[in-house]
SEVO-718836 format. One record per residue (C-alpha): residue number from 1; residue in one letter; x, y, z. Coordinates in Angstrom, 2 decimals, padded with zeros to 5 digits. Example, Ala and Ser with C-alpha at 12.3 -4.5 7.8 and 13.67 -1.06 7.14 Angstrom:
# residues 2
+-------+-------+---------+---------+---------+
| zator | marza |      c1 |      c2 |      c3 |
+-------+-------+---------+---------+---------+
|     1 |     a |  012.30 | -004.50 |  007.80 |
|     2 |     s |  013.67 | -001.06 |  007.14 |
+-------+-------+---------+---------+---------+
//
This chain:
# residues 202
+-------+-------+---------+---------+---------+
| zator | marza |      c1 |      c2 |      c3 |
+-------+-------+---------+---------+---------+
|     1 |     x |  000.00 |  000.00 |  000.00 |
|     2 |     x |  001.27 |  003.24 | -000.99 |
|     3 |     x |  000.49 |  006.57 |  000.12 |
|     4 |     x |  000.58 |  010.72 | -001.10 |
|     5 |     x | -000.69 |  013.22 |  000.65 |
|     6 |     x | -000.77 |  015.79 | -002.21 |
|     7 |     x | -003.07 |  018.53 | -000.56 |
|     8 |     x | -002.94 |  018.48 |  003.49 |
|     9 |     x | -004.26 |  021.52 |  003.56 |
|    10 |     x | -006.57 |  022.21 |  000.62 |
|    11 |     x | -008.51 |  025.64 | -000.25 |
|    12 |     x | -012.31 |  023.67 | -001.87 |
|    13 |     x | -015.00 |  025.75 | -003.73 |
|    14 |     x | -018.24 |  024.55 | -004.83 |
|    15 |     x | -021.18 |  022.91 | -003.35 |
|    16 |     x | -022.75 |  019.87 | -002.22 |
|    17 |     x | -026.50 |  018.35 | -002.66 |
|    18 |     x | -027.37 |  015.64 |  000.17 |
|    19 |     x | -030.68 |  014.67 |  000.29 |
|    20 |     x | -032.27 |  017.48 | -001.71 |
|    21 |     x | -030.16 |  020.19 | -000.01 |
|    22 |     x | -027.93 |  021.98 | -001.24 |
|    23 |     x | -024.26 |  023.00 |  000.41 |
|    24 |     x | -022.28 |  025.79 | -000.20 |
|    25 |     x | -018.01 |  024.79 |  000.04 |
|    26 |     x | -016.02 |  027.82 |  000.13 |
|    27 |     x | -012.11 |  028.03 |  000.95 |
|    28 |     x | -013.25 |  030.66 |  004.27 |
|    29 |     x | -015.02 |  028.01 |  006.07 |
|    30 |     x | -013.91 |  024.40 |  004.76 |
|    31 |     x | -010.75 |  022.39 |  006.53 |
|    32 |     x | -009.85 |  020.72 |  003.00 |
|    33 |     x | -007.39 |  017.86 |  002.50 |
|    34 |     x | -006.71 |  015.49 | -000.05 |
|    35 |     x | -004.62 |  012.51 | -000.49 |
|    36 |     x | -003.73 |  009.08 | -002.26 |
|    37 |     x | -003.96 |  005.06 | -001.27 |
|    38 |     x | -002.90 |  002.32 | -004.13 |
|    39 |     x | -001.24 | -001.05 | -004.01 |
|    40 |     x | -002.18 | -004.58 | -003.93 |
|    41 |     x | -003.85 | -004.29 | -000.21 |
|    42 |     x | -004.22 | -002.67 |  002.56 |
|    43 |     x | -002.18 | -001.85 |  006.09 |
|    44 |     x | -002.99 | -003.39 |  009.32 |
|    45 |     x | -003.61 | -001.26 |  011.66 |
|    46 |     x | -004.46 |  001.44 |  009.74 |
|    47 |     x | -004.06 |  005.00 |  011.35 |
|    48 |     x | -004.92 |  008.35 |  010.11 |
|    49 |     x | -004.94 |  011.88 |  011.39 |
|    50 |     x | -005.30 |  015.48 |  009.37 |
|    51 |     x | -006.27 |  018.64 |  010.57 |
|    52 |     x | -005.55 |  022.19 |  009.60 |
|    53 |     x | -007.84 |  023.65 |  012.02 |
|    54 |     x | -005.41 |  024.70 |  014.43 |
|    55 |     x | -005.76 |  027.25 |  017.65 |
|    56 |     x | -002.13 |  027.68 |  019.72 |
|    57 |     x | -003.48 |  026.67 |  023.51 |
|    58 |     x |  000.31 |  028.57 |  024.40 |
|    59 |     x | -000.88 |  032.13 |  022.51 |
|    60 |     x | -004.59 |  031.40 |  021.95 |
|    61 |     x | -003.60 |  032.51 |  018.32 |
|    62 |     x | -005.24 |  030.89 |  015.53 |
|    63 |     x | -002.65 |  029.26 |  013.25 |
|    64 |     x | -003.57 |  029.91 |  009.56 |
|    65 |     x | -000.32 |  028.82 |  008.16 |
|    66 |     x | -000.43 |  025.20 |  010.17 |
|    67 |     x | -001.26 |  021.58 |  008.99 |
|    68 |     x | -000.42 |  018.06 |  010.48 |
|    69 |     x | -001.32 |  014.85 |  008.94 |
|    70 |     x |  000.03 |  011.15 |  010.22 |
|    71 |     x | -000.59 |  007.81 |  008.48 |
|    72 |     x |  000.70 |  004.03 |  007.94 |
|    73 |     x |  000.52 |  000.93 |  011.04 |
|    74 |     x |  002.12 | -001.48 |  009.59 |
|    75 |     x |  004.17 | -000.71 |  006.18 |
|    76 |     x |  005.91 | -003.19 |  003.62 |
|    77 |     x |  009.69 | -002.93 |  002.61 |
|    78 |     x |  010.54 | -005.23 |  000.27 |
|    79 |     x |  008.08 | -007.78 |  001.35 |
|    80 |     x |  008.63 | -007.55 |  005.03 |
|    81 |     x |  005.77 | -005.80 |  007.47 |
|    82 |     x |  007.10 | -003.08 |  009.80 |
|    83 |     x |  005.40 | -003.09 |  012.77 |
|    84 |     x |  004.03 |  000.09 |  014.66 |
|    85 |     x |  005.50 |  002.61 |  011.82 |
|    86 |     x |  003.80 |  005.47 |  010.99 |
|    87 |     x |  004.89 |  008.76 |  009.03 |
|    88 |     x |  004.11 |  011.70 |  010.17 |
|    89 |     x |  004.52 |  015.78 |  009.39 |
|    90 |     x |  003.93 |  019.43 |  010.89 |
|    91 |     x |  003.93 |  022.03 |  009.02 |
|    92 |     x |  003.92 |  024.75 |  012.24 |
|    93 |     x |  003.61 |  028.30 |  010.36 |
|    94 |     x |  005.77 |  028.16 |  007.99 |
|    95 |     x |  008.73 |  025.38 |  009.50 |
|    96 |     x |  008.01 |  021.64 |  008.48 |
|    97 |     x |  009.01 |  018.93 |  010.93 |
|    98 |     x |  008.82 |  015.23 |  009.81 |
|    99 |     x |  009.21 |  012.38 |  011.83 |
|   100 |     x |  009.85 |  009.59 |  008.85 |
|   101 |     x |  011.09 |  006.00 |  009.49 |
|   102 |     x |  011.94 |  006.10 |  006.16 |
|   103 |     x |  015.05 |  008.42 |  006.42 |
|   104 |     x |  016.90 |  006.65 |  009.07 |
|   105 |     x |  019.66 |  009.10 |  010.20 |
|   106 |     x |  016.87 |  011.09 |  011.77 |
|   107 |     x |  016.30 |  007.92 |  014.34 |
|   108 |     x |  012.37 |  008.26 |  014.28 |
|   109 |     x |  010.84 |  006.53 |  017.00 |
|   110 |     x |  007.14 |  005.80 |  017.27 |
|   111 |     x |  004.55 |  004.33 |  020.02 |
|   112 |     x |  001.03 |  004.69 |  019.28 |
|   113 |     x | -002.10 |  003.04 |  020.94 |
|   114 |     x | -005.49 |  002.73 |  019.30 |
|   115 |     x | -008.43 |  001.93 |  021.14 |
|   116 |     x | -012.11 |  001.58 |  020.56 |
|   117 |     x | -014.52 |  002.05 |  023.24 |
|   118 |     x | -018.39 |  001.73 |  023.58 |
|   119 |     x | -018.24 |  005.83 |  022.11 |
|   120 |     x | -014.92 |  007.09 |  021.05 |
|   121 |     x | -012.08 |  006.23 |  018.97 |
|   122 |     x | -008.97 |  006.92 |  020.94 |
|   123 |     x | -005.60 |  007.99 |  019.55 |
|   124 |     x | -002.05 |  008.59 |  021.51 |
|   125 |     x |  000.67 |  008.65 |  019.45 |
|   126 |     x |  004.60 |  009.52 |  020.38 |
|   127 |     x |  006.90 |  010.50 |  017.97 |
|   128 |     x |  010.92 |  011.27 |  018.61 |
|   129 |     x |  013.86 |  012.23 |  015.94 |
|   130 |     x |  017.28 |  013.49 |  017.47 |
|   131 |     x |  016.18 |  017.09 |  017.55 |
|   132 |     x |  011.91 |  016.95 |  018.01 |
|   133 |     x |  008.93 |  015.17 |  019.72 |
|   134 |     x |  005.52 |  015.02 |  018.57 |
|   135 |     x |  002.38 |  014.06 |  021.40 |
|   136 |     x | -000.76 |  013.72 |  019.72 |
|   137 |     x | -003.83 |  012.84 |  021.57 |
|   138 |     x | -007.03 |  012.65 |  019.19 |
|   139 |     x | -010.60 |  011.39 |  019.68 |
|   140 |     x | -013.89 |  011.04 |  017.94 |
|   141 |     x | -017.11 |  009.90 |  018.59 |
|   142 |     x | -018.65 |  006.72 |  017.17 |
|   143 |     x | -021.68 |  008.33 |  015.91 |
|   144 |     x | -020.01 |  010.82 |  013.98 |
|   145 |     x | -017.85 |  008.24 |  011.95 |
|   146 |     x | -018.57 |  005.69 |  008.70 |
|   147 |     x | -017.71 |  002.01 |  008.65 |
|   148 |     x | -016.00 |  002.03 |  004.93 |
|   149 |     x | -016.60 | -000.83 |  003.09 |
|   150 |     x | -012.87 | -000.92 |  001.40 |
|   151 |     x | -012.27 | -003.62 | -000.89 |
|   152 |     x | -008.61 | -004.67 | -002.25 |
|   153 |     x | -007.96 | -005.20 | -005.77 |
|   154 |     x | -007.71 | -009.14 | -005.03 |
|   155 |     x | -011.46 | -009.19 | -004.17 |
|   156 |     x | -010.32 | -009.60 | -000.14 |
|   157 |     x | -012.70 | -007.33 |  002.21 |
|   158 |     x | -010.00 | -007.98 |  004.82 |
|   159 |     x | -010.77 | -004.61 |  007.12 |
|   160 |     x | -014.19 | -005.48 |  008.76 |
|   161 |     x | -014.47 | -002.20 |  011.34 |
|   162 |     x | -012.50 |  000.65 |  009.62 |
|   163 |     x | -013.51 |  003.74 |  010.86 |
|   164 |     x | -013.21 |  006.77 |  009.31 |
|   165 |     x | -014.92 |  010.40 |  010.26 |
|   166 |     x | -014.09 |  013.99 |  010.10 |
|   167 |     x | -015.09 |  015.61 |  013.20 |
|   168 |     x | -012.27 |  014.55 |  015.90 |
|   169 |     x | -010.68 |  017.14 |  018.29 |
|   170 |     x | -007.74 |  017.07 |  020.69 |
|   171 |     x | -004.05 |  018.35 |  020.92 |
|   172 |     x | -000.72 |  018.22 |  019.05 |
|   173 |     x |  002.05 |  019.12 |  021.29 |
|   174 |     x |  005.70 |  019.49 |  019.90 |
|   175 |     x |  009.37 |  019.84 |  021.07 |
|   176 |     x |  012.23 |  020.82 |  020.40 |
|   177 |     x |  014.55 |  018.64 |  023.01 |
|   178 |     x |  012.58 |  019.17 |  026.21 |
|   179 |     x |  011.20 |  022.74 |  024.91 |
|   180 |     x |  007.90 |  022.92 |  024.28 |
|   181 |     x |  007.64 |  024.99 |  021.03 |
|   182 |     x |  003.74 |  024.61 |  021.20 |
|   183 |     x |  000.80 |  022.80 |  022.43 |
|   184 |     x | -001.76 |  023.45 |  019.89 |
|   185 |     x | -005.59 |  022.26 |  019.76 |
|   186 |     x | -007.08 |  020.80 |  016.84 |
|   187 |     x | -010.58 |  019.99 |  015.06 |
|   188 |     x | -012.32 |  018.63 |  012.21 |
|   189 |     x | -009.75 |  016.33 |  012.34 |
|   190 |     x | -010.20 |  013.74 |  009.40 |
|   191 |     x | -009.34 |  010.05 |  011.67 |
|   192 |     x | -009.32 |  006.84 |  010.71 |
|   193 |     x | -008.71 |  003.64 |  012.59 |
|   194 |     x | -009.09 | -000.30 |  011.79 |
|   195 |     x | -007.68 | -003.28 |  012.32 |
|   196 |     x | -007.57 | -007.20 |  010.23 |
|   197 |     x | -009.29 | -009.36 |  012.20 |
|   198 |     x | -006.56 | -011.86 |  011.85 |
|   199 |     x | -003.34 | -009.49 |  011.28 |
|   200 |     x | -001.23 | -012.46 |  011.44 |
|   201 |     x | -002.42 | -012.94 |  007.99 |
|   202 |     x | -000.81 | -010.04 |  006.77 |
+-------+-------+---------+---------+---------+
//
């Protein structure tokens, strides 16, 4: 499974017509993003976060210039699953910080924990490089979230609960070393979370 995120933060015009009403899209009021999945299958777990609705909880500023967006769970390289590797990026007004597995003299470290209850998704994620941390803390409710019904190009509907909404809310706090640099809130933050039920199948 492969993965571009060509428009984390994404300016949309135009309008939308759900059941016989019709809604206006304008680049003022909309938190657009816009991104890419192909491959043979799909990753297991399967973690997403986006949001570039953004309010500094240090300065109470509203950060226009601000996006973050985290994906993967459990990539390929060359055949063999990674576990517990996600890739993640910040763009904090106008600096970009990037915590990629990928590009291994940055030593990215990642924990992340997942949990559904009888209401909320839950998401805690940790990120470290040499020089920067990255807390994220993230939930949604249940209601306000889809089951997709994702099928891979073998036929295979392996992902059973996937969840995926647009309305979660919590924090993104990052460091530089042990400085904070901010702890910022977020919402309208596009989640997703599944698992396989039998990931050893992978």
């Amino acid at each position: 499974m492969f993965w571009h995120a060509e428009g984390m933060k994404t300016a949309y015009e135009g309008y939308i017509i759900y059941s016989g009403e019709k809604y206006l899209v304008s680049p003022e009021t909309c938190y657009g993003y816009a991104d890419k999945n192909w491959g043979k299958n799909f990753t297991t777990p399967w973690v997403w976060l986006s949001s570039n609705n953004i309010t500094s909880e240090v300065t109470g500023k509203k950060l226009e210039n601000s996006v973050f967006d985290i994906g993967g769970g459990r990539p390929k390289v060359w055949g063999l699953a990674l576990k517990g590797k996600l890739l993640s990026a910040f763009w904090y007004e106008g600096k970009g910080y990037e915590f990629n597995f990928s590009k291994f003299w940055t030593f990215t470290r990642t924990k992340f924990h997942c949990t559904e209850t009888d209401e909320q998704i839950v998401w805690h994620i940790e990120q470290k490089t040499w020089r920067h941390k990255m807390i994220t803390d993230i939930t949604c409710q249940k209601s306000d979230m889809l089951l997709i019904n994702y099928e891979a190009p073998t036929g295979e509907k392996r992902h059973q609960r996937l969840f995926n909404g647009g309305n979660g809310s919590g924090t993104v706090q990052l460091f530089k070393g042990k400085k904070l640099i901010d702890r910022v809130h977020v919402e309208n933050v596009g989640c997703e979370y599944g698992e396989y039920d039998h990931p050893d199948r992978y």
